[in-house]
C-alpha distance (Angstrom), angle and dihedral (degrees) to the residues before:
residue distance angle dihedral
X1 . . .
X2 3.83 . .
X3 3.83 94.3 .
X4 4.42 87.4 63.3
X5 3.63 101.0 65.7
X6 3.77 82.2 45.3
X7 3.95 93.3 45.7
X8 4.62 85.0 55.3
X9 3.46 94.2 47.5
X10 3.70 95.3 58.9
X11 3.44 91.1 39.6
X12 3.88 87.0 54.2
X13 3.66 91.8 51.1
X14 4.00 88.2 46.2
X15 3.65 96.6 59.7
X16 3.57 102.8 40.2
X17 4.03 91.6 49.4
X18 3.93 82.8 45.6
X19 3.82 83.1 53.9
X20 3.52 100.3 49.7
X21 3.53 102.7 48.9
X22 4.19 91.0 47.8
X23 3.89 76.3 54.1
X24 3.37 92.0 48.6
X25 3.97 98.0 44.4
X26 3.34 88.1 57.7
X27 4.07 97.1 51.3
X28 3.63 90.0 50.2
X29 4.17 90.6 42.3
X30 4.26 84.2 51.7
X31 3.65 93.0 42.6
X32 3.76 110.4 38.4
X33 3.74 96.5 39.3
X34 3.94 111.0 52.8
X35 4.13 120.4 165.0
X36 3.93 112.4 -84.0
X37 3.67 134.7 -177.9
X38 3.88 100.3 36.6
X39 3.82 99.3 -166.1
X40 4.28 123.5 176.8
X41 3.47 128.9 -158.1
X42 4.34 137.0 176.6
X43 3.90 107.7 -91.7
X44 3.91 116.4 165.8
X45 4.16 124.0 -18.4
X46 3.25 111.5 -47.2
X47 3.79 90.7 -8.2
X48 4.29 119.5 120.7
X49 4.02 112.6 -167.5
X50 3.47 105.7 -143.3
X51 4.55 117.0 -161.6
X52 3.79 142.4 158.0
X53 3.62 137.1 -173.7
X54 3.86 120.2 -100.4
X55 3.95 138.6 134.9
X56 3.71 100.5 -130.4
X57 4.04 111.7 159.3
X58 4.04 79.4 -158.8
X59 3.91 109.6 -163.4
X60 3.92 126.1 -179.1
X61 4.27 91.5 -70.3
X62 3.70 96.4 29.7
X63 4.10 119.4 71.1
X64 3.69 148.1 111.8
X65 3.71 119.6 -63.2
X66 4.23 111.1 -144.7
X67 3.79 129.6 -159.6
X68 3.40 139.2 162.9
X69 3.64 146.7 151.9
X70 3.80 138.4 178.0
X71 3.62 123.4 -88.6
X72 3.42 92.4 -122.5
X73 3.95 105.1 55.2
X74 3.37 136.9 49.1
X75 3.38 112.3 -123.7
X76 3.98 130.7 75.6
X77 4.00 110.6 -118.8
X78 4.08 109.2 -126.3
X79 4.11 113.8 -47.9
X80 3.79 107.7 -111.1
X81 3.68 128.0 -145.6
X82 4.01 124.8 -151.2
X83 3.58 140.5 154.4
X84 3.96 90.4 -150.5
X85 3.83 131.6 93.9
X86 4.13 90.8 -121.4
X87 3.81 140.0 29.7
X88 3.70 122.9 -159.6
X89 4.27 111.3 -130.9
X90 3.66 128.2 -167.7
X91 3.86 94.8 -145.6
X92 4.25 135.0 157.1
X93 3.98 86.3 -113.6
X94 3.55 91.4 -172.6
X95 3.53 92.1 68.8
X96 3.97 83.2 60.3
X97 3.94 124.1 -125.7
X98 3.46 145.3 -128.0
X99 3.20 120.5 -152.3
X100 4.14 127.1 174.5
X101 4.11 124.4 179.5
X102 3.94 124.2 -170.3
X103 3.88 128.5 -175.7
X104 4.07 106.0 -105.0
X105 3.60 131.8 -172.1
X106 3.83 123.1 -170.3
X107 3.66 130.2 -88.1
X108 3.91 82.4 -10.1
X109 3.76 104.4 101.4
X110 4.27 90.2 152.2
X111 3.74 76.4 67.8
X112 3.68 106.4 47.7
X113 4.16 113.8 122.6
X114 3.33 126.6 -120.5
X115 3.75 116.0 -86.8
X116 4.01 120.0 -113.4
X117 3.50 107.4 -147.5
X118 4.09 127.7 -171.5
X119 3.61 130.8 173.3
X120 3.93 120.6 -141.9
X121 4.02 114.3 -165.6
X122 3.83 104.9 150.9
X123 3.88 113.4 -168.8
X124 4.10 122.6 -75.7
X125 3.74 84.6 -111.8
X126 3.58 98.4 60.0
X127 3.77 87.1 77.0
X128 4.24 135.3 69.4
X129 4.55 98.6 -76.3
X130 4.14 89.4 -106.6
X131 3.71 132.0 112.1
X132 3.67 137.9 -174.1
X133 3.63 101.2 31.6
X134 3.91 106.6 -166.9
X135 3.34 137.2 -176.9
X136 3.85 152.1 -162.6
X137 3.66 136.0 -159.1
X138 3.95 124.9 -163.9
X139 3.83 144.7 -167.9
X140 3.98 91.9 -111.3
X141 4.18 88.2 58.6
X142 3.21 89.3 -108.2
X143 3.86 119.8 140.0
X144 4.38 125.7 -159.7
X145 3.88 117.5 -164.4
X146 3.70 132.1 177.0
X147 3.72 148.9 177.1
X148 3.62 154.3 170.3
X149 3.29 132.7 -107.3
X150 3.84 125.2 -138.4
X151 3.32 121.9 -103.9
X152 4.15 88.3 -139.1
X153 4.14 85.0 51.9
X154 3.61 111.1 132.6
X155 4.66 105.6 -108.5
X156 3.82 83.7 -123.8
X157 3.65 99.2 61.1
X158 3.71 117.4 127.2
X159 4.19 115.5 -172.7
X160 4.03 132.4 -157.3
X161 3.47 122.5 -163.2
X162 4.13 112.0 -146.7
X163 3.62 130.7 159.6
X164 4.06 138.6 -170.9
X165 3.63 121.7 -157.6
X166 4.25 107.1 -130.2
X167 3.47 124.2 -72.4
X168 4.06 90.9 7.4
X169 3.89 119.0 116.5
X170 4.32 91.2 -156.1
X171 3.83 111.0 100.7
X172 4.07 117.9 -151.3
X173 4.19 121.7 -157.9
X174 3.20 127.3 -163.3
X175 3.69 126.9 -104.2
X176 3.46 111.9 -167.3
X177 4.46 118.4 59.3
X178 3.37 142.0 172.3
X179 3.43 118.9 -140.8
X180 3.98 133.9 -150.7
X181 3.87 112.0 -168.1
X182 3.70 90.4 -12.1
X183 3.48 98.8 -55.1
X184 4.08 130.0 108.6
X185 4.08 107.4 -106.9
X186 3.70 91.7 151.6
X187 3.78 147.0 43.2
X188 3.81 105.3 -158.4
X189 4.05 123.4 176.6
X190 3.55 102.2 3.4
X191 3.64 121.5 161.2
X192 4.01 108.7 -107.6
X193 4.41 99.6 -163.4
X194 3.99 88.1 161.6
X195 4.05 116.3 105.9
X196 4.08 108.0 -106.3
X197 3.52 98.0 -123.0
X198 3.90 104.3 52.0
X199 3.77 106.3 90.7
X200 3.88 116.2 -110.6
X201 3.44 128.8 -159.6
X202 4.15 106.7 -133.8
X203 4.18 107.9 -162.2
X204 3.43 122.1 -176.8
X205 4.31 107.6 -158.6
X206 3.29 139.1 -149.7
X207 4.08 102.3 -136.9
X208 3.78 96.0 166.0
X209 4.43 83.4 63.1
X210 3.61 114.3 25.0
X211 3.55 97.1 -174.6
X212 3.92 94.3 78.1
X213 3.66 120.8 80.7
X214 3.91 128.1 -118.0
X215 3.50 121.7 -90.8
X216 3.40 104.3 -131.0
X217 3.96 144.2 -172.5
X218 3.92 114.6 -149.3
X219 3.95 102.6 -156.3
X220 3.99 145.2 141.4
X221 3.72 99.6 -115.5
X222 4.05 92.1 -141.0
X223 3.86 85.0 69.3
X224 3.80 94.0 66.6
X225 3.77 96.5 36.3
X226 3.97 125.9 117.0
X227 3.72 122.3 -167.5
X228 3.63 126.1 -138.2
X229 3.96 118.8 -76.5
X230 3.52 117.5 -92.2
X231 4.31 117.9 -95.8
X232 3.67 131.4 -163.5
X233 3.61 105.5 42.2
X234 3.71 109.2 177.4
X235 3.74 134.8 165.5
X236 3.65 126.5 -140.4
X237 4.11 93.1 -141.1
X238 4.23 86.8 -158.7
X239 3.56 91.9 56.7
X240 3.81 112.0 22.9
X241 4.18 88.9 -127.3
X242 3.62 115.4 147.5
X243 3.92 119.6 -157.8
X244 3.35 129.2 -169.2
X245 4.11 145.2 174.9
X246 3.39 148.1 -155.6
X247 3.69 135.6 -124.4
X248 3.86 98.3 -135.9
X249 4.01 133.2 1.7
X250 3.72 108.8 -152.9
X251 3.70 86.2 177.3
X252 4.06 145.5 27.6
X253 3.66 113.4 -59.4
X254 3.76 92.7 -120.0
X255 3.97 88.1 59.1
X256 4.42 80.3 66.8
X257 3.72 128.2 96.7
X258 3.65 132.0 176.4
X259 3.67 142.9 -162.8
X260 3.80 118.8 -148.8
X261 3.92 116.0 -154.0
X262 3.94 109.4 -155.4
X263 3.85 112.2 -174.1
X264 4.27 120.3 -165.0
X265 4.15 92.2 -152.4
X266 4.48 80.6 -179.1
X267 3.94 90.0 54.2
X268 3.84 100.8 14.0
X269 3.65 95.3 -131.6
X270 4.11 109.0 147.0
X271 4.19 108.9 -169.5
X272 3.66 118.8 -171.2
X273 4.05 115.7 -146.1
X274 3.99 134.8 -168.8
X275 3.54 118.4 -136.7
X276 3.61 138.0 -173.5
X277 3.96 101.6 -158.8
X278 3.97 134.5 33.5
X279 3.40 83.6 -94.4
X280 3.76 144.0 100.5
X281 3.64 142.2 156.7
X282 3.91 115.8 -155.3
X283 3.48 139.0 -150.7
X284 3.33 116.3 -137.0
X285 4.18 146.3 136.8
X286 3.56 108.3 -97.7
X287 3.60 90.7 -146.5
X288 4.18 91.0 62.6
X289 3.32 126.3 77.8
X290 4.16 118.5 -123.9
X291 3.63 141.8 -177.9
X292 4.02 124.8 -154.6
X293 3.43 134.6 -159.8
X294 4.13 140.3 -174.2
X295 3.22 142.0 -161.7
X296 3.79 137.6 164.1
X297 3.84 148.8 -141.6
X298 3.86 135.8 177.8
X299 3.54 112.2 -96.7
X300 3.77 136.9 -131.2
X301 3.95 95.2 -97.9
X302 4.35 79.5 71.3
X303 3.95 118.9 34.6
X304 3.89 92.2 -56.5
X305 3.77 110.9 -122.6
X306 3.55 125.7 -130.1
X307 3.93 96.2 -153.8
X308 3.77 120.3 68.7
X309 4.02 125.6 -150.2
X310 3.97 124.4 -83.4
X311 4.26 104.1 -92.4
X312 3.77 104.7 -94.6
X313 4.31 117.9 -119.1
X314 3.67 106.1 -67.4
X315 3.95 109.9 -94.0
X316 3.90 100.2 -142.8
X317 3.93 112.5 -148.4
X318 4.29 109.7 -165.5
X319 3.18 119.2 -161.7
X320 4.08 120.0 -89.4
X321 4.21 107.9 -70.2
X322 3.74 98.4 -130.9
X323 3.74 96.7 53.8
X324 3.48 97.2 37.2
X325 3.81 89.6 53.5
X326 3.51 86.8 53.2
X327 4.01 97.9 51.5
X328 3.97 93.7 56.0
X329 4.12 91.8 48.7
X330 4.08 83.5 48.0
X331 3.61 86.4 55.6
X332 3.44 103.2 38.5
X333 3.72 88.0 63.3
X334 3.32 95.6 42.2
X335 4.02 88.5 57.6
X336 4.10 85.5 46.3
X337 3.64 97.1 57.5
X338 4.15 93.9 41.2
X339 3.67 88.0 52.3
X340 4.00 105.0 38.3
X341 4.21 98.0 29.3
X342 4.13 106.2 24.8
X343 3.49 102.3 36.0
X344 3.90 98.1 55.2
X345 3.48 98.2 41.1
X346 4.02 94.8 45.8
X347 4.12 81.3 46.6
X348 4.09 93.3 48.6
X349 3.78 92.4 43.6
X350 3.99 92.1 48.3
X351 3.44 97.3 56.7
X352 3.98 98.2 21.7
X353 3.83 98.9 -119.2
X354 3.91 90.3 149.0
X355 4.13 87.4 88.2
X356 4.05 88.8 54.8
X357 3.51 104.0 34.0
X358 3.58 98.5 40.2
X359 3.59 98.7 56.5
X360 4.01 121.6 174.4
X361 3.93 119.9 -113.0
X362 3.56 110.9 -118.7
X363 4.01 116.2 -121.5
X364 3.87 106.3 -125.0
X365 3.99 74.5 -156.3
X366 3.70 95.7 87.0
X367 4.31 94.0 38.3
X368 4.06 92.3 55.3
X369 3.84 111.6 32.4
X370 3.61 116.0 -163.2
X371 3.85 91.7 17.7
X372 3.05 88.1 110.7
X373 3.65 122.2 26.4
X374 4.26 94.3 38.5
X375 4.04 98.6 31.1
X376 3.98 100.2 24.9
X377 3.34 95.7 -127.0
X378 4.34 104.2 -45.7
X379 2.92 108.9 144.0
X380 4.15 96.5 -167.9
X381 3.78 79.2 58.9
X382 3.43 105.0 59.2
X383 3.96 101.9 30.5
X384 4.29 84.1 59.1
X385 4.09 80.9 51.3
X386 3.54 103.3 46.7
X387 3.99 106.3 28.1
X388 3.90 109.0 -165.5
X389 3.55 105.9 -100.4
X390 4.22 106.9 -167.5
X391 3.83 115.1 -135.1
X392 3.82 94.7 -138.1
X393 3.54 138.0 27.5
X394 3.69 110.1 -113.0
X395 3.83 119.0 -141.7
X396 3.50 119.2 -91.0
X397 4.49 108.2 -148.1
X398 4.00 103.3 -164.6
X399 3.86 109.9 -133.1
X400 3.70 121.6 -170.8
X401 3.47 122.7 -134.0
X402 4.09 112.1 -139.9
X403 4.10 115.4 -142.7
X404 3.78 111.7 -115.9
């Protein structure tokens, strides 16, 4: 009986120093054997396989930590965990990468190895002689892409725009360019069949010199896509709502949002609203005249666009009949009496025509007296009354008359 409490406590002791040095093992393990020789090489379009050397024996809490980010941002894209010695990355790798992996063990960060880092940023002419690949997704699945070519681009250069959606092996070219001085600078009208939001790699190559890479554009395709302008916009003239539609939804109606563009033409003011619905209700003077316009975008609830809708036709808004009617006769007589009463009397009184146009009536009182207060007004009357007498004798020049 003695020897058993004996026989646990050096079992006790066994384990735990059994314990400590698989804890141990795996400290050294973490610490004395870090990743080396992180190497990258092309694998599929757009795609960059990314490996290094190490002698992990990973298990389910021991495994390779992965990071990177481009050289030109900020920000590290998502941490990565594998139990491999390579990861495959669809990356822009002319933007250039840096990428750093550490050996990592599970709610043991004392224990964490030390990260081996390594930047890759191969030269701008290791790529296809374009820049500023950009692209456009619409309602129709239809997709537009362009680019520029640079100016130290060899004349010769032919380019092919392909594309693979993430984690697919099929490639996809396009089939409809446009062409400046014989050589591709556009893919117009080509027919998009891939889902928006599964990331595609977009590569534009450079099949007159296959020994440069693609330059290519890493993106979710909802992100650059812009839906059809708005149609039907109608105003309910009682209530000032306006109401709208769209063509096609590709999506929820809650994924929409909309800008409404109200324009004052009596004041010129323009004002620029958000809205959350195809509907509206303005405020506006009835007595103005307006014009609205929509146009719409996906919002941030749904892979937020960053290209809005064309503007909608111009929904003109006159001002109410009866008071308009009413304005132009209250002008109109307002012009009358400026031009028939104002004008003449500012143009007598500015060069004092009153005294010649405005001439007094004589009285025929003070030429014939008693005409009319002793013969009320006969003439036959007075004449026989008052014969004309003349005040001077007038001369009298003989003239003879010849006989015919």
């Amino acid at each position: 009986m003695p020897q058993a409490p004996t026989f646990l406590i050096m079992a006790t002791v066994w384990v735990t120093t059994v314990d400590r040095a698989a804890l141990m093992s795996s400290e050294e393990m973490i610490k004395m054997n870090p990743p080396t020789d992180i190497k990258i090489t092309p694998g599929r379009l757009g795609e960059y396989v990314v490996s290094w050397s190490g002698n992990c024996t990973c298990t389910d809490d021991i495994y390779y930590h992965f990071v990177h980010r481009y050289l030109d941002s900020k920000d590290d894209e998502s941490p990565k965990i594998i139990q491999t010695h390579e990861i495959k990355l669809d990356v822009e790798f002319h933007r250039g990468i840096h990428v750093q992996v550490q050996l990592y063990q599970d709610n043991k960060e004392e224990i964490s190895g030390i990260w081996t880092k390594r930047i890759f940023h191969p030269p701008r002419d290791s790529f296809a002689s374009i820049d500023n690949l950009t692209c456009i997704f619409y309602d129709n699945h239809y997709m537009n892409c362009t680019w520029t070519i640079n100016e130290n681009a060899p004349q010769d250069a032919e380019y092919i725009l392909s594309y693979r959606t993430e984690n697919v092996n099929d490639t996809n070219n396009c089939t409809n360019y446009q062409k400046v001085e014989q050589r591709n600078v556009a893919c117009h009208g080509h027919r998009y069949e891939k889902h928006l939001v599964s990331k595609v790699n977009i590569c534009i190559s450079e099949s007159s010199n296959t020994t440069k890479l693609p330059y290519c554009r890493n993106i979710i395709p909802a992100v650059y896509y812009k839906v059809y302008t708005p149609i039907n916009v109608t105003i309910n003239e009682r209530t000032d709502e306006v109401k709208w539609e769209l063509p096609k939804m590709n999506y929820k109606a809650s994924c929409y949002v909309y800008q409404i563009n109200i324009t004052n033409w009596r004041d010129h003011v323009h004002k620029v609203l958000n809205v959350n619905s195809t509907k509206y209700v303005i405020n506006r003077n009835h007595e103005k005249r307006y014009s609205v316009q929509v146009r719409g975008t996906i919002n941030s609830d749904c892979y937020e666009s960053i290209f809005w809708s064309e503007w909608s036709k111009p929904l003109n808004i006159e001002p109410d009949s009866m008071n308009f009617t009413l304005l132009i006769i209250v002008t109109a007589l307002a012009v009358n009496f400026v031009v028939v009463v104002l004008v003449p009397i500012f143009v007598c009184t500015k060069f004092a025509l009153w005294s010649k146009v405005c001439q007094p009536v004589p009285d025929p009182k003070e030429k014939f007296k008693g005409l009319f207060e002793d013969y009320d007004g006969d003439f036959q009357k007075w004449i026989n009354k008052n014969p004309l007498v003349m005040t001077r004798m007038e001369e009298c020049i003989p003239v003879i008359v010849k006989e015919v």
